[in-house]
C-alpha positions in Angstrom: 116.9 159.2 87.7 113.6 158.6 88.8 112.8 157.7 85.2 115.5 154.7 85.0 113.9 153.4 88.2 110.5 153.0 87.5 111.3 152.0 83.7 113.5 149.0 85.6 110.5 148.0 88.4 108.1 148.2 85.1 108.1 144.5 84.5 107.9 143.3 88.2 105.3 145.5 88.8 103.5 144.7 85.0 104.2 140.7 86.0 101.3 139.8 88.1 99.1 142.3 86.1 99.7 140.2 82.7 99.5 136.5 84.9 96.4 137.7 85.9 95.2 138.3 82.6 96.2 134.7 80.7 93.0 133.4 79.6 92.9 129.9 81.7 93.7 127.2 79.6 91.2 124.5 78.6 91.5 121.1 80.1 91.2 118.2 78.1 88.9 115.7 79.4 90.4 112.2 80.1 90.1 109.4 78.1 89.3 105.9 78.6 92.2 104.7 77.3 94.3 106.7 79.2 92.2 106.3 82.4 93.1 102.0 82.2 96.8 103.2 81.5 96.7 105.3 84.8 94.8 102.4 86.9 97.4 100.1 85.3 100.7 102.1 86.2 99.2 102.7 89.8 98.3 99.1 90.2 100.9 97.2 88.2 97.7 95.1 87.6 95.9 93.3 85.0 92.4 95.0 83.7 89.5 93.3 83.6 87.1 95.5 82.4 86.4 99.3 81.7 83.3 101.2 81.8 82.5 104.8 81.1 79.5 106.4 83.3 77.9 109.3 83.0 76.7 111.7 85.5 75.5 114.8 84.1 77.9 116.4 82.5 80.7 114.4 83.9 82.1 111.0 83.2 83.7 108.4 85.5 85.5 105.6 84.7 84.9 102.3 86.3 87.7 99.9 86.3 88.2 96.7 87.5 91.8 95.4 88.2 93.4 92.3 89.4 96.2 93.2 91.2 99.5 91.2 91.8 98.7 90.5 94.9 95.3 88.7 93.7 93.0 91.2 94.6 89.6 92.6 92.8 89.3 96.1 93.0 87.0 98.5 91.2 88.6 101.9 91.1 86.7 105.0 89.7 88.6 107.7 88.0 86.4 111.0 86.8 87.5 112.5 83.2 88.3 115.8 85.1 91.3 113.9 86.7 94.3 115.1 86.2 96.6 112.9 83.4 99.9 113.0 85.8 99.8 111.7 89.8 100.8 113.5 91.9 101.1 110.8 94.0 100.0 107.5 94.7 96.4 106.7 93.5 93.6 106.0 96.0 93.6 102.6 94.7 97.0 102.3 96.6 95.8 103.3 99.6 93.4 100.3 100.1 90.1 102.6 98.8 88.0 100.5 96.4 86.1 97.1 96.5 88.4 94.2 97.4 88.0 90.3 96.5 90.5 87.5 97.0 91.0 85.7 94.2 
């Protein structure tokens, strides 16, 4: 009896023990291409220009929108971002350089 019972806890109790264990899984950096495609879905925008920048070992993306509403903004998105929002961008929330246009 006791037998049955621990054979049928055996993978609850082996669960955390083998998630634990996963080697973490590489992320891909992001690309510039797909950085202008994020900045463009966020913004509903026109690009104007897109620059990569390094810093160390990490690269940010400096791009420069004109949004519908006539607006200049230079967002920067780091290559460690993730590829799908959670939510809005920061350029959404009014972060970034501004010029009326």
């Amino acid at each position: 009896m006791f037998l049955r019972r621990l054979l049928a806890c055996l993978p609850a109790l082996l669960l955390p023990v083998l998630a634990h264990a996963a080697p973490p899984q590489e992320k891909t950096p992001l690309t510039l291409e797909e950085a202008v495609a994020k900045v463009q879905q966020d913004t509903g925008g026109k690009i104007l220009s897109a620059d990569p920048r390094k810093f160390g070992r990490r690269t940010e993306y400096r791009i420069k929108v004109l949004t519908p509403e006539g607006h200049v903004r230079t967002i920067s998105i780091s290559s460690d971002a993730p590829r799908e929002g959670t939510g809005k961008h920061p350029a959404g929330n009014g972060a970034g350089k501004k010029e009326k246009h």
